[in-house]
RODOLUM-158654 format. One record per residue (C-alpha): residue number from 1; residue in one letter; z, x, y. Coordinates in pm, 1 decimal, m for minus. Each point is the difference from the previous one (the first is absolute). Layout:
<rs>
R NUM A Z X Y
...
</rs>
This chain:
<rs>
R 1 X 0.0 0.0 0.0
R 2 X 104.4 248.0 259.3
R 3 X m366.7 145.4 m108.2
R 4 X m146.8 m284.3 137.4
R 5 X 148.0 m39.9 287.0
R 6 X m54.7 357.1 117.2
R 7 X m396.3 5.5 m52.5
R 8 X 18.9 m322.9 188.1
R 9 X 182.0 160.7 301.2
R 10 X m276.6 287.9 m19.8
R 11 X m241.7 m273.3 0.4
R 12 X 140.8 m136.2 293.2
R 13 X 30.1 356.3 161.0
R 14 X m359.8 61.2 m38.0
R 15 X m91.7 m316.5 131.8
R 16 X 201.3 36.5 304.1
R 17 X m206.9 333.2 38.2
R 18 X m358.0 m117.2 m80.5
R 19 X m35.5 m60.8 385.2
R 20 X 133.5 382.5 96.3
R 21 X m268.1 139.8 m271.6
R 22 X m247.8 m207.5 120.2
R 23 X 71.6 114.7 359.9
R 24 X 11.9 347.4 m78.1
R 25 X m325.2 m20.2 m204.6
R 26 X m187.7 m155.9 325.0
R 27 X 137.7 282.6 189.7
R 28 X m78.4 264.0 m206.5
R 29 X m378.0 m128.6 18.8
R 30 X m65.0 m53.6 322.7
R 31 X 147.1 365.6 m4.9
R 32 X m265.5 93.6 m226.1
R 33 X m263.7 m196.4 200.0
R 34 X 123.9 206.2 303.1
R 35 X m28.9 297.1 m141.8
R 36 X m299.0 m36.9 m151.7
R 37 X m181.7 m92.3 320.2
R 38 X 174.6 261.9 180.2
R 39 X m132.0 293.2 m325.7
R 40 X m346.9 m205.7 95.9
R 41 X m10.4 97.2 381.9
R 42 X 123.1 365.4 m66.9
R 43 X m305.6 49.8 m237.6
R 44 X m271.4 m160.3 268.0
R 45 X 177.4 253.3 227.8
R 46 X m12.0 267.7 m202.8
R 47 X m324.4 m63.1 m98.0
R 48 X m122.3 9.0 361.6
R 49 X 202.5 307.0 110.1
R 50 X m172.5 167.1 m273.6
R 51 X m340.3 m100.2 100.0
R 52 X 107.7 101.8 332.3
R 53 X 72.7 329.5 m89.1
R 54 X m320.3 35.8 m196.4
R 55 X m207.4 m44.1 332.2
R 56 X 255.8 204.6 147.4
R 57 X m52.6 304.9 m214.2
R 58 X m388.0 m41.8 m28.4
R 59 X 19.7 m5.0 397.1
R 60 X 152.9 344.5 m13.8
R 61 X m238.8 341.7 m22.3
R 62 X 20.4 74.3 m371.6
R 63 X 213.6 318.1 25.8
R 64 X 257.2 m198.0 103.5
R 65 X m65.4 m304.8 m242.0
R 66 X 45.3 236.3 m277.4
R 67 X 294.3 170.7 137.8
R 68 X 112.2 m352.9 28.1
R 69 X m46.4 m127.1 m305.7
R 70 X 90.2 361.4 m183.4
R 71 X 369.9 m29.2 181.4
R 72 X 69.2 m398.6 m82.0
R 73 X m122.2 60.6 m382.8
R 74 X 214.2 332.5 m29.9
R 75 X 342.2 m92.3 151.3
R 76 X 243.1 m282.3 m139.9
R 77 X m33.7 m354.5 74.8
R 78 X m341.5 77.5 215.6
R 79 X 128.4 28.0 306.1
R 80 X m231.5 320.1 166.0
R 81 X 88.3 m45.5 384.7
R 82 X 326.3 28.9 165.8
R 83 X 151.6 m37.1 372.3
R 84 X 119.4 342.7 147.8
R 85 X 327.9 m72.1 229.9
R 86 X 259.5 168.7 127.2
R 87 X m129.4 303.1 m148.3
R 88 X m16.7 m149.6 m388.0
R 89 X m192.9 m137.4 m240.3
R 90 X 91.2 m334.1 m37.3
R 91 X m105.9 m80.3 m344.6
R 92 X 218.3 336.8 m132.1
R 93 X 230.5 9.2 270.9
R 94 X m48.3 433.3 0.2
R 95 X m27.8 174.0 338.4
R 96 X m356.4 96.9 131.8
R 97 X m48.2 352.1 120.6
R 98 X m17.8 m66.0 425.2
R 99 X m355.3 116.3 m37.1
R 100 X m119.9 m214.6 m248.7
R 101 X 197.2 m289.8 214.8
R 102 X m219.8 98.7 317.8
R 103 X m322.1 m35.1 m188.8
R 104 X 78.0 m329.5 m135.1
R 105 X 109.2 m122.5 344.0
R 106 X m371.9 132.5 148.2
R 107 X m168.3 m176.0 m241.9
R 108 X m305.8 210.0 m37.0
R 109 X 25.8 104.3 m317.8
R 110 X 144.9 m160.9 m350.7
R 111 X 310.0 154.3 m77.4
R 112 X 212.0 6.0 m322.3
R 113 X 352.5 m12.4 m91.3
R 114 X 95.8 347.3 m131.0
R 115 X 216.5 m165.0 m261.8
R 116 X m120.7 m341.8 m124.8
R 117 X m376.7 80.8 101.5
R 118 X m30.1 m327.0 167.3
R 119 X m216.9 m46.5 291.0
R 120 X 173.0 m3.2 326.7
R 121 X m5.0 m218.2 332.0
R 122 X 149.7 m44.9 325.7
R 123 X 107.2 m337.7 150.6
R 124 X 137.3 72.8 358.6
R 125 X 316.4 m140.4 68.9
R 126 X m104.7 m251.4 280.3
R 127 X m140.1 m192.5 m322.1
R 128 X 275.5 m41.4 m238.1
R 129 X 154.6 m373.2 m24.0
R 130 X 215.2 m132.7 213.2
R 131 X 267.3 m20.6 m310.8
R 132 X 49.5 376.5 m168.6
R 133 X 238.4 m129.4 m216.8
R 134 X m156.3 m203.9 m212.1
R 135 X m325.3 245.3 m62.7
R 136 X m51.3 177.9 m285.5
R 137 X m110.7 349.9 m4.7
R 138 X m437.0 6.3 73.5
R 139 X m200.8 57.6 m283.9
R 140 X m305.1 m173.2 m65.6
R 141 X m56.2 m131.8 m371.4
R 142 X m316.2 23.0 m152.4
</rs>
């Protein structure tokens, strides 16, 4: 008897819960739904920044194309160009020589990390956002 009465409490337990699963279950899809679409609109980006940078590096004399395309295939996770400030490498955080700092800031000539091999550039400080503390470090991801 006291068999009984205990799978009919559990009964009545689970009934009292149906509408808590069944809430939780219509959460956790529209979660999914989000998510999805979200995974959807990072691929169409993706897919255009890449296109992007296709035109970008065809645009480019081919020296520097396949200097390009050498440095993002050789070094880990792609990335082949880096912002130069405050006298470092951004992408490996290691001090530039002053020298190879000055060329970068002239421009005139592609310059290299000594350490990571990543190809360097200057962004002046006039155009840096308004909110430095929420920026991550420059490095553009190919």
């Amino acid at each position: 008897m006291s068999r009984w009465k205990g799978s009919k409490k559990l009964r009545l337990r689970l009934t009292n819960r149906a509408d808590e699963v069944a809430s939780l279950n219509s959460d956790r899809e529209a979660r999914l739904k989000s998510f999805d679409d979200e995974t959807g609109e990072q691929a169409e980006n993706l897919a255009t920044n890449r296109v992007e940078r296709e035109r970008l590096i065809a645009a480019l004399p081919k020296a520097m194309g396949a200097d390009y395309n050498r440095i993002s295939k050789r070094i880990r996770d792609g990335i082949a160009v880096a912002e130069a400030r405050n006298g470092a490498c951004m992408a490996c955080f290691m001090a530039l020589r002053p020298q190879a700092m000055a060329q970068v800031r002239r421009g005139e000539e592609i310059v290299t990390c000594d350490n990571c091999n990543r190809i360097l550039y200057y962004a002046p400080s006039g155009s840096a956002p308004a909110n430095p503390g929420s920026v991550q470090p420059k490095v553009a991801h190919t």
